[in-house]
VMD Tcl script that draws the C-alpha trace (Angstrom):
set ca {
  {-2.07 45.09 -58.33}
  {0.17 42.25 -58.20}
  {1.87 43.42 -55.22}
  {-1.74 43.82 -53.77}
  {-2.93 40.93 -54.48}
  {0.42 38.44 -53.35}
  {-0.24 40.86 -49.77}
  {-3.83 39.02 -49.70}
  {-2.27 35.97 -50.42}
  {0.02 35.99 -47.56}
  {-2.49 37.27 -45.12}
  {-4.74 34.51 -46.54}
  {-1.65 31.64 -45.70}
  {-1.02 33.53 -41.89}
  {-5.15 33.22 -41.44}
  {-4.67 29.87 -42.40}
  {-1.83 28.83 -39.96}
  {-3.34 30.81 -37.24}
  {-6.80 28.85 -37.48}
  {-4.72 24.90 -37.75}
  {-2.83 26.97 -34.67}
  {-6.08 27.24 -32.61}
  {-7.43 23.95 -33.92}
  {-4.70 21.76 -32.64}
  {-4.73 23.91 -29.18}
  {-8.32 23.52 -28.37}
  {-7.63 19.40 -29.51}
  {-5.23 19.08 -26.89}
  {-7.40 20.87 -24.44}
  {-10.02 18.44 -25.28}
  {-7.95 16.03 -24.88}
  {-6.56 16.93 -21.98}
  {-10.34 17.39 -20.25}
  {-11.13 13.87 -21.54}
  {-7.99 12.33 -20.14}
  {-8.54 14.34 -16.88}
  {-12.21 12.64 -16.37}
  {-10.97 9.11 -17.72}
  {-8.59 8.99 -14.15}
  {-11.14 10.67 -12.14}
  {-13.79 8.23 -13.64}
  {-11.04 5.48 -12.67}
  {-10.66 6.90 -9.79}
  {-13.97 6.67 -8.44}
  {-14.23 3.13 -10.09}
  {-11.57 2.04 -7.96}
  {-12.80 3.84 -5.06}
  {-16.29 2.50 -5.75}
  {-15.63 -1.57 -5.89}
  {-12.58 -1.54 -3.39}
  {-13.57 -4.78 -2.62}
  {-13.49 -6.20 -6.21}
  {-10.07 -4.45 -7.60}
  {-8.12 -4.61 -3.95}
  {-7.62 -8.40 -3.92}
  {-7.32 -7.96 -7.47}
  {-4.76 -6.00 -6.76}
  {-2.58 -7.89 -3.77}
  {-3.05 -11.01 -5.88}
  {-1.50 -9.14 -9.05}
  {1.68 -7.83 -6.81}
  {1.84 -11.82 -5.08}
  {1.90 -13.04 -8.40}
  {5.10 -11.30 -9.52}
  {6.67 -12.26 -6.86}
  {6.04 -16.09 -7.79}
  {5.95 -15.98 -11.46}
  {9.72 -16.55 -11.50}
  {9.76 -19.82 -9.18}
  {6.61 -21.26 -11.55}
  {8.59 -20.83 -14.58}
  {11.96 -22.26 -13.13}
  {9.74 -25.39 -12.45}
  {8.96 -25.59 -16.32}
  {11.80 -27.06 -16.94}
  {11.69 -30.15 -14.82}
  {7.97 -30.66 -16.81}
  {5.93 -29.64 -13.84}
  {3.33 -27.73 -15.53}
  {2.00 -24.70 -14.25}
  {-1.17 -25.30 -13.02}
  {0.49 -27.59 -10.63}
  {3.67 -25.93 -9.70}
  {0.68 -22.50 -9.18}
  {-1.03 -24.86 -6.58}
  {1.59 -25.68 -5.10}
  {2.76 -22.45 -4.51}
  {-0.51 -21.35 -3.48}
  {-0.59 -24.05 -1.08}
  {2.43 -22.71 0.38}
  {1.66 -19.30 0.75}
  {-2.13 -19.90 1.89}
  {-0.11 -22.50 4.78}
  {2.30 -19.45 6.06}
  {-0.23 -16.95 6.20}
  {-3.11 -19.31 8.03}
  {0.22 -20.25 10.33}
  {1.21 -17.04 11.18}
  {-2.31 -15.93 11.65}
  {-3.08 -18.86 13.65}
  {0.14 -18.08 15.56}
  {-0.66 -14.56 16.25}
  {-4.04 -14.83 16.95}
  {-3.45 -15.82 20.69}
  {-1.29 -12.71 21.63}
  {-3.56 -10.44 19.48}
  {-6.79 -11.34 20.93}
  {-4.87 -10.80 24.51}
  {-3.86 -7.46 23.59}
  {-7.16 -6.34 22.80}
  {-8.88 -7.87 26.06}
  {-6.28 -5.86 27.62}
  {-6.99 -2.96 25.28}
  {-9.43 -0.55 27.04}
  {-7.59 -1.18 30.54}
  {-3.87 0.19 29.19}
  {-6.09 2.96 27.68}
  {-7.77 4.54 30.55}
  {-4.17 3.74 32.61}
  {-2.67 5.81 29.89}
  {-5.31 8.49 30.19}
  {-4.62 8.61 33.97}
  {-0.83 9.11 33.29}
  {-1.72 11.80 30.51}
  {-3.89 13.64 32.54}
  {-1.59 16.50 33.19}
  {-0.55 16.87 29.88}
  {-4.41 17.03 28.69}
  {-4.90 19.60 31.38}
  {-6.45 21.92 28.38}
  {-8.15 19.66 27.00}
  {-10.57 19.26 29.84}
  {-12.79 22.00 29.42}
  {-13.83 20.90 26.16}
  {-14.25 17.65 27.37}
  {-16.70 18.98 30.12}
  {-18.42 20.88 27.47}
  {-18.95 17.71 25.42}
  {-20.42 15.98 28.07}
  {-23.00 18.50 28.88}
  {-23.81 18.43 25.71}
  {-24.39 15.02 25.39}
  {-26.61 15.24 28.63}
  {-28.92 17.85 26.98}
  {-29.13 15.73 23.63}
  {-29.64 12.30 26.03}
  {-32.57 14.62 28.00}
  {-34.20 15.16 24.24}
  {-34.55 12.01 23.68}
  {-37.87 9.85 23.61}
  {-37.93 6.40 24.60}
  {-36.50 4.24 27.47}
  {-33.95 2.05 25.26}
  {-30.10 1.90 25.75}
  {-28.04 4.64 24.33}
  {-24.99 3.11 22.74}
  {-22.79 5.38 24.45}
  {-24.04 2.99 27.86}
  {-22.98 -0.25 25.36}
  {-19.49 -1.18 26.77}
  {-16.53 -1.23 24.00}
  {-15.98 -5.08 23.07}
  {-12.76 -5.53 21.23}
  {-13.98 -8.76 20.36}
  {-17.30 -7.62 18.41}
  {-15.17 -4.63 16.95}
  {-12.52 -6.86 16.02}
  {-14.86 -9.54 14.41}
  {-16.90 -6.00 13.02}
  {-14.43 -6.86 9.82}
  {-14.23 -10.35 9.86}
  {-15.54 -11.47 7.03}
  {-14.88 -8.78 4.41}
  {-11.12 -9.40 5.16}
  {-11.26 -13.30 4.94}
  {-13.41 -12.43 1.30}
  {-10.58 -10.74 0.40}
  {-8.27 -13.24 1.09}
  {-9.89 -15.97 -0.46}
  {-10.18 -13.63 -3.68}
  {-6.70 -13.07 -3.48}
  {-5.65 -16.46 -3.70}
  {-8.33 -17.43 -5.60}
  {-7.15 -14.96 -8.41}
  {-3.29 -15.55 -7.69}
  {-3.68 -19.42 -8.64}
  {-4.95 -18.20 -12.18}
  {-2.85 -15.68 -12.68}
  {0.33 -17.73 -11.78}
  {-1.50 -21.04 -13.44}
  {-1.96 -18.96 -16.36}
  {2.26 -18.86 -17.36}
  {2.97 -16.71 -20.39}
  {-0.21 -16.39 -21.85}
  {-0.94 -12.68 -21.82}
  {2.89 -12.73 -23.39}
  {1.40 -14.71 -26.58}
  {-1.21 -13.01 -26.86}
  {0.91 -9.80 -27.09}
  {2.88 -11.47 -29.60}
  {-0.22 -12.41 -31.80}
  {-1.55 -8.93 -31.36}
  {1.85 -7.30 -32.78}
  {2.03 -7.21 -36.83}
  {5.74 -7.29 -37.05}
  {8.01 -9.31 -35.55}
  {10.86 -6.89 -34.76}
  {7.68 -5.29 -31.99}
  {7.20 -8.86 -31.00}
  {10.70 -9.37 -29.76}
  {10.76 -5.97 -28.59}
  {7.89 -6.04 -26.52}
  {8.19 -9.96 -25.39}
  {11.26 -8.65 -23.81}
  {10.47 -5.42 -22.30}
  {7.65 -7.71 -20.43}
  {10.22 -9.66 -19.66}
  {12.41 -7.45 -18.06}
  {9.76 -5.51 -16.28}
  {8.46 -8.67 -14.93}
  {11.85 -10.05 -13.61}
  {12.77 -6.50 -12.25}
  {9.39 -6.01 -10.13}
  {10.06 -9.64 -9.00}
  {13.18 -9.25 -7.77}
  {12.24 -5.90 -6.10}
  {9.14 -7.32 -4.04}
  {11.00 -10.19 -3.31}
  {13.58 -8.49 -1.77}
  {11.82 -5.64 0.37}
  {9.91 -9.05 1.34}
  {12.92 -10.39 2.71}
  {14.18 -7.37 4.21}
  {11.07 -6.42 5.76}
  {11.06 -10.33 7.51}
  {14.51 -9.69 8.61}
  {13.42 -6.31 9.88}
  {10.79 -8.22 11.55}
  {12.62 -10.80 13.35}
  {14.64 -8.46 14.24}
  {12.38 -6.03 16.09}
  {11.08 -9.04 18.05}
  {14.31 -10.20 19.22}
  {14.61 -6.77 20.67}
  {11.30 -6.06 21.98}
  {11.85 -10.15 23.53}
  {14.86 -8.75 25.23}
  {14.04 -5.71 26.55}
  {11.06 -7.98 28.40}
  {7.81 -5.97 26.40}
  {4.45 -7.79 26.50}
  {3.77 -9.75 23.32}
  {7.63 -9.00 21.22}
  {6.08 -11.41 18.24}
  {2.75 -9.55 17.68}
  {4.76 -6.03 17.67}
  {7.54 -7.42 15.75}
  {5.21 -8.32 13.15}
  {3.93 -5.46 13.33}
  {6.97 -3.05 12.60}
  {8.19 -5.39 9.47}
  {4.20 -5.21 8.41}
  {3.81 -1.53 8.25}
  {7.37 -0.98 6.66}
  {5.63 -1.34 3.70}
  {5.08 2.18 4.05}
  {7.71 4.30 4.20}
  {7.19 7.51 6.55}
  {4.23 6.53 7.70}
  {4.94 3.37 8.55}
  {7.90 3.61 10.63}
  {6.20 6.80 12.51}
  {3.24 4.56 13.11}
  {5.48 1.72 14.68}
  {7.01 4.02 17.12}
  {4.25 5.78 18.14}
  {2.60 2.30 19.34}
  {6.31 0.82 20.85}
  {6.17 3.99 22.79}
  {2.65 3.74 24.24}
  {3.06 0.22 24.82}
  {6.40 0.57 26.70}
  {5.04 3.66 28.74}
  {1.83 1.19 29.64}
  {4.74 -1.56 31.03}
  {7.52 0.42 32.47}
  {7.54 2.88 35.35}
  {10.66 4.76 34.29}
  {11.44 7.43 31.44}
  {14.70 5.10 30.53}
  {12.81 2.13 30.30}
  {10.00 3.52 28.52}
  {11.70 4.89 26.01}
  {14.86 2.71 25.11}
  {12.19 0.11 23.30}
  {11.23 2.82 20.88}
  {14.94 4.09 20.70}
  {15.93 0.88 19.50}
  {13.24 0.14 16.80}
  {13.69 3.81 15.44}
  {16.96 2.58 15.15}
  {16.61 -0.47 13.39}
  {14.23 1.47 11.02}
  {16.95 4.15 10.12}
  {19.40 1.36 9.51}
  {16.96 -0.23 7.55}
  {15.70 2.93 5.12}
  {19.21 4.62 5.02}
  {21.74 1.82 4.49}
  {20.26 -1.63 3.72}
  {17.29 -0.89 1.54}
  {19.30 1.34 -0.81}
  {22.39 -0.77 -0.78}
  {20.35 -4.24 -1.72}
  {17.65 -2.40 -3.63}
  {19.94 0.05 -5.55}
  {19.42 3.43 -6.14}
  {17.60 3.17 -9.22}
  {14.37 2.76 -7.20}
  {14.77 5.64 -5.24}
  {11.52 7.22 -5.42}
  {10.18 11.13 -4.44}
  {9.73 11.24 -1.52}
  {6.33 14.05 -2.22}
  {5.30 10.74 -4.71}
  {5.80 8.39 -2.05}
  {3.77 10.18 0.31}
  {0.95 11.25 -1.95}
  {0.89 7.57 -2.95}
  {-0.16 6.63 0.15}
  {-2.58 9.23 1.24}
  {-4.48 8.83 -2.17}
  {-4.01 4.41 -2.15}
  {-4.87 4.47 1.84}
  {-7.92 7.08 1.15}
  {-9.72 4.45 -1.64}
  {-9.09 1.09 0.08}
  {-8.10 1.77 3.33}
  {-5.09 -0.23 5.24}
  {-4.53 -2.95 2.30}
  {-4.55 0.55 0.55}
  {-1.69 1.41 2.50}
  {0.43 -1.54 2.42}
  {0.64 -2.00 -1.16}
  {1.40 1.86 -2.41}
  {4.66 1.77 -2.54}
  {4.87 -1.73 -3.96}
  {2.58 -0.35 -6.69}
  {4.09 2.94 -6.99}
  {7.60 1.36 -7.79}
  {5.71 -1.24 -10.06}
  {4.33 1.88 -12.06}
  {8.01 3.29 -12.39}
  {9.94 0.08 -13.25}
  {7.25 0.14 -16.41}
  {8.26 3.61 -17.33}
  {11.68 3.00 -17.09}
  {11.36 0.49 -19.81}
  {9.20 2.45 -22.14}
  {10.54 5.30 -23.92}
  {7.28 7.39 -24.20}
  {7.33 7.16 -20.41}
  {10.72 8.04 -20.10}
  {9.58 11.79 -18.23}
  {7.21 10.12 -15.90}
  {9.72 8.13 -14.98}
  {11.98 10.73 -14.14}
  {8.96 12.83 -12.39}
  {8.57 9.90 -9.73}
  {12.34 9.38 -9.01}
  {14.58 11.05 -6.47}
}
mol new
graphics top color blue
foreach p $ca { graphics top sphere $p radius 0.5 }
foreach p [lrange $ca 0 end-1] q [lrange $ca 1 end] { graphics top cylinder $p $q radius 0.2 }
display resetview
C-alpha cells in the first residue's frame, strides 16, 4: 500500500509540473500575441499620423546632433533656452539659404523636365521596341473608356503636366513639417537635461541613478557623434560630387551634388538612385557613350570610396549594420512616411542599436542588427 500510494504521489507531483509547464507556455504565447499587436498597433499609429510623429521624429535625430554644442555653452552661463535659439537660428538660416540657393536651378530643371523626357523617350525607342504593343493596346483602351463617357468637359489626360503645380502639389505639408521640426527641436534642445532628472527622481536607489544617468549619457554622446559625422561626410561627399559634375560641364553640378550627398542617407538605395539620375541626365546632355557615361563612372566612384573606406574608417566598425536590416529599414520607414521616411532610417536604425549596445537585456538585438 505504501508503495502504491508514494506511486500516486509522484504521478500527482509530474501532473503538477506538467500543468505550471503548460501554464507558463500558453503565458508566453499570450504574451507574445499581445506584444505582436502592441508593434502592429504602433505601427499603424505611426503610419496613421505621419505627419504628427515624422517631424517629431527629424527634430528628435537634429536634436542629438546639437545637444552637445548647447551643453558646452553651459559653462560660459549662456543658458539653454538661448544657446537652443541660437542654434535654431542657425540651422533654420542654412537650410532657408540653401533652399533659397537651390531653388533657381531646381525650378529650371523641372521647366526643362517634360522636354529631356520625351528626348529620352525618342533615344529609348529602340530599346522599348516591345513595349509598344502594349502601349498601343493602352491607348485603345483609353479611346473606348473616353467614347463611354458622358459630358463635354476636359479629360485630365488633355490637362498638360505642370511641374510647377505638381511641384507646389506638396508645398505646404513639407513647409508644416518643417516648421514642426524646428518648432519641436527648440524645446527639445531648450529643454537641457531634464528628462535626465527626471530619470533620476524616478529611480529608488542611487547606484540605478548613476547607472542609468550615465548610460544616457553615453548613448547620447555616441549617437551625436555618429550623426554628426555621417553629416560631415555626407557634405564632403556632396561638395565633392559637384566639383565633378562642375567639371565634367553637366547642367546644374550644385542641384545634383546636393542631391547625391542628400540621398546617401540611404545606403543601397541611395547611391543606386543617384546614378540612375547622373546617368539619365548625362545621356540627355552628351551625344557620346564616353561622355555619357564617365559622369556616372565618377560618382559611383566617389560613392564606393565613400561606403567602403571612409565611412567605416571614421565611423568604426562597431556601427556596421546588416545589411538585410538596413534594407528592410528602409522599405518599412520609406513605406509609412514616405521620402523623409527614407532619409532618416538608417540614422534611426543605428540610433536603435547604439541603445542596445548599452543595455544588457538588449544585448541579442544588438547583435541581430550588426554585421
Amino acid at each position: 500500500m505504501t508503495v502504491a500510494f508514494m506511486d500516486d504521489s509522484q504521478a500527482s507531483d509530474t501532473l503538477s509540473e506538467e500543468e505550471t509547464r503548460k501554464w507558463v507556455e500558453s503565458v508566453t504565447v499570450r504574451s507574445a500575441m499581445l506584444t505582436g499587436i502592441f508593434i502592429l498597433l504602433v505601427m499603424y499609429t505611426l503610419y496613421a499620423a505621419a505627419t504628427l510623429f515624422a517631424p517629431l521624429v527629424v527634430a528628435f535625430l537634429t536634436s542629438l546632433i546639437f545637444t552637445p554644442l548647447v551643453r558646452a555653452l553651459r559653462p560660459l552661463r549662456i543658458p539653454p533656452p538661448v544657446s537652443a535659439a541660437a542654434v535654431v537660428l542657425l540651422v533654420f538660416s542654412i537650410v532657408v539659404s540653401a533652399l533659397y540657393g537651390l531653388s533657381e536651378p531646381a525650378m529650371e530643371w523641372l521647366d526643362k523636365a517634360p522636354r529631356d523626357l520625351r528626348q529620352l523617350e525618342l533615344e529609348f525607342r529602340e530599346l522599348a521596341a516591345p513595349m509598344e504593343k502594349l502601349r498601343q493596346a493602352r491607348e485603345q483602351f483609353e479611346l473606348i473608356t473616353a467614347g463611354n463617357q458622358s459630358g463635354g468637359g476636359q479629360n485630365k489626360a488633355d490637362v498638360p503636366w505642370s511641374p510647377v503645380d505638381w511641384m507646389l502639389s506638396g508645398t505646404w505639408s513639407a513647409l508644416y513639417g518643417i516648421a514642426i521640426s524646428f518648432i519641436l527641436l527648440y524645446f527639445m534642445l531648450a529643454s537641457g537635461d531634464t528628462f535626465l532628472r527626471k530619470l533620476v527622481r524616478v529611480i529608488p536607489q542611487f547606484e540605478n541613478k548613476r547607472a542609468a544617468v550615465e548610460t544616457v549619457r553615453e548613448i547620447q554622446n555616441s549617437i551625436a557623434v555618429y550623426l554628426g559625422t555621417i553629416t560631415i561626410i555626407n557634405l564632403c561627399l556632396a561638395a565633392a560630387a559637384s566639383l565633378v559634375l562642375y567639371l565634367l560641364d553637366v547642367p546644374n553640378p550644385i542641384l545634383f551634388g546636393v542631391m547625391v550627398g542628400l540621398f546617401n542617407y540611404a545606403p543601397y538605395i541611395g547611391p543606386v538612385a543617384s546614378l540612375v539620375v547622373i546617368t539619365l541626365i548625362s545621356v540627355l546632355e552628351f551625344n557620346g557613350l564616353y561622355e555619357a557615361l564617365l559622369p556616372a563612372a565618377l560618382i559611383l566612384g566617389l560613392n564606393v570610396l565613400e561606403g567602403q573606406f571612409i565611412t567605416p574608417t571614421i565611423a568604426g566598425h562597431r556601427l556596421a549594420l546588416s545589411p538585410v536590416m538596413v534594407f528592410l529599414s528602409i522599405l518599412l520607414w520609406g513605406w509609412m512616411w514616405g521620402v523623409v521616411g527614407i532619409l532618416i532610417a538608417v540614422p534611426l536604425l543605428v540610433c536603435i542599436k547604439l541603445v542596445c549596445d548599452n543595455i544588457e537585456s538588449l544585448s541579442l538585438v544588438s547583435e541581430f542588427m550588426g554585421r
